[in-house]
C-alpha positions in Angstrom: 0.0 0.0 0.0 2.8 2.2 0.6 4.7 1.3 -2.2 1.8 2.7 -4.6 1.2 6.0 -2.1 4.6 6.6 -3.7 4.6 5.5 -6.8 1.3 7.5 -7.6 2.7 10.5 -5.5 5.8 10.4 -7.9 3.8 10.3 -11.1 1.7 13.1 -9.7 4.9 14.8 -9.2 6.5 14.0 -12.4 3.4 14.9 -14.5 3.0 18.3 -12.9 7.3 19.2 -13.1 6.7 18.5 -16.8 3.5 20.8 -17.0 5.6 23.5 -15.5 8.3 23.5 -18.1 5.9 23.3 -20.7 3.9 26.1 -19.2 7.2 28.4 -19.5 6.5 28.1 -23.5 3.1 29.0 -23.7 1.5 31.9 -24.9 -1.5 33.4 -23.6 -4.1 36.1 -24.8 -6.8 37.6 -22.3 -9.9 38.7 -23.5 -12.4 41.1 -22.1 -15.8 40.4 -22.6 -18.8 42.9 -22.3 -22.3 43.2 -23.1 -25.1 45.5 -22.4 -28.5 44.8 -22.4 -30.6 48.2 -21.8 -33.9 47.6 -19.8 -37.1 49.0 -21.2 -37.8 51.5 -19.1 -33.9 53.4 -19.4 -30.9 53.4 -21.2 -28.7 55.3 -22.7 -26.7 53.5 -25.1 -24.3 55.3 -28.3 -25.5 54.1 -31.8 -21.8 53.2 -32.2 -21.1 50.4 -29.7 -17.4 50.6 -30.3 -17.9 54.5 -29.3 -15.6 55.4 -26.5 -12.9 52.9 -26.6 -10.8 55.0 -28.6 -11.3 58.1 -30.6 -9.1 60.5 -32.2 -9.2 64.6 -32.3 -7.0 64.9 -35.8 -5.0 68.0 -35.3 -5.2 70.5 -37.9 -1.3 72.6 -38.1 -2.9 75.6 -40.5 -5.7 76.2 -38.2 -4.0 75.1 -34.8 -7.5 73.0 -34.1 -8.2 69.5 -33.3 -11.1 67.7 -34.7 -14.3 67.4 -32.7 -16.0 64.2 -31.9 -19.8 63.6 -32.7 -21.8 60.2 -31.9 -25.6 59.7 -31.7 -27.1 58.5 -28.8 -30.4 56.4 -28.4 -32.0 57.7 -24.8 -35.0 56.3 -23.2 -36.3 57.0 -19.5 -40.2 55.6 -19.5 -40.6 56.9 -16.0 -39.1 60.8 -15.9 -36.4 62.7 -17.8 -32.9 62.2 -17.9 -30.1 64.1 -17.0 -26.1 64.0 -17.1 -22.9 65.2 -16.0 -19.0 64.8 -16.2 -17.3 62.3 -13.7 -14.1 63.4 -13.8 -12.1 66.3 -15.9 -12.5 66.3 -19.8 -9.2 67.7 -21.3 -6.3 66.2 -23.1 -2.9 66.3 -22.0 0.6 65.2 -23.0 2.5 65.1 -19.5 2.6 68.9 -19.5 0.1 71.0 -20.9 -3.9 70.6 -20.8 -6.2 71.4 -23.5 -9.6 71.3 -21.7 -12.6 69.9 -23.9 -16.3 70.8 -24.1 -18.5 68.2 -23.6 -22.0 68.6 -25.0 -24.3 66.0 -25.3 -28.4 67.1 -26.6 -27.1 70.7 -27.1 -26.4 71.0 -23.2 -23.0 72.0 -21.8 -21.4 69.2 -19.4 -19.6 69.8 -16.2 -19.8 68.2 -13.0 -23.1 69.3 -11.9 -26.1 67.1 -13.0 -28.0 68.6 -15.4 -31.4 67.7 -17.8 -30.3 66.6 -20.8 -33.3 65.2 -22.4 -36.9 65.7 -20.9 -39.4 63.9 -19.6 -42.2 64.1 -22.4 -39.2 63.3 -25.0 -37.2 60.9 -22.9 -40.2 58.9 -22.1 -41.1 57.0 -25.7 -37.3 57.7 -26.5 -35.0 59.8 -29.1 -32.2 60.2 -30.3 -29.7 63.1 -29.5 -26.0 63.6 -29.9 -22.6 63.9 -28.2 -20.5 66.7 -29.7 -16.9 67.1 -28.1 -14.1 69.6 -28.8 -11.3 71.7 -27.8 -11.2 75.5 -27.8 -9.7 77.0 -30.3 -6.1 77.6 -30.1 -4.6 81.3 -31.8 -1.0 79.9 -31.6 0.3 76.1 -32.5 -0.1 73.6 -29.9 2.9 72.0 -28.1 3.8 69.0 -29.4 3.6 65.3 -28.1 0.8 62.9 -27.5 -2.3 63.9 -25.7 -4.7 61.7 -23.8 -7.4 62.1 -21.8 -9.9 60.0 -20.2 -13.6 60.8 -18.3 -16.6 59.2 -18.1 -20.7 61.1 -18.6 -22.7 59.8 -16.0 -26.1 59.2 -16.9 -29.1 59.6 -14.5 -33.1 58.6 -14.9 -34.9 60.9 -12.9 -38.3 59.6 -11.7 -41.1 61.8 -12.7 -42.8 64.2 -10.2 -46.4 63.6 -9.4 -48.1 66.2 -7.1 
């Protein structure tokens, strides 16, 4: 009985030993799966579901602007209006200077403070609205270098107020 306790304990051993050298060859990819299902009653979702991952403002050296960003929106909130703000700062910056952006989404300026962005008699069979972003114009030519930036446009369904 002891004699196979070993053995098997030294097969084990041996068959994981050679696992581990293989393992130092292998090549691995992780993947990041996401889906979103809106509800019925709200959701606000871009018509472009790739929107937001990673977009571009082209830079323009005759004019010293960047190109804006534009992306439609379907909204829906069956039981009120909807309204919006900026979760963190919306500007671009390579390290050293910032180039704040404007963030407008259903022709309504974005900052940090919640605001109505679609309605409650418009939000409530749905629409469609946009997302316009852009920098301010620049007189003189921008510094060079990459720019990044990165915030988030919180989304809020405000219940409907019945007196």
């Amino acid at each position: 009985m002891f004699k196979k306790r070993v053995s098997v304990t030294a097969l084990a051993i041996a068959a994981l030993s050679a696992s581990w050298v293989f393992a130092a060859n292998d090549a691995r990819s992780s993947i990041h799966v996401t889906a979103n299902i809106p509800n019925k009653q709200f959701h606000v979702q871009p018509r472009n579901p790739d929107f937001g991952k990673d977009e571009y403002m082209n830079y323009n050296p005759v004019s010293y602007e960047l190109s804006s960003i534009r992306q439609a929106f379907d909204v829906k909130n069956t039981d009120g209006s909807v309204h919006a703000y900026l979760d963190g700062r919306s500007i671009l910056s390579n390290g050293v200077v910032l180039i704040p952006l404007r963030v407008w989404f259903n022709d309504v300026l974005l900052d940090e403070m919640p605001r109505e962005v679609v309605d409650d008699a418009t939000s409530t069979p749905g629409t469609q609205v946009e997302m316009f972003i852009h920098a301010n114009h620049w007189p003189i030519p921008r510094d060079p270098g990459l720019y990044t930036g990165n915030f988030t446009v919180v989304f809020d369904a405000v219940p409907r107020v019945t007196l």
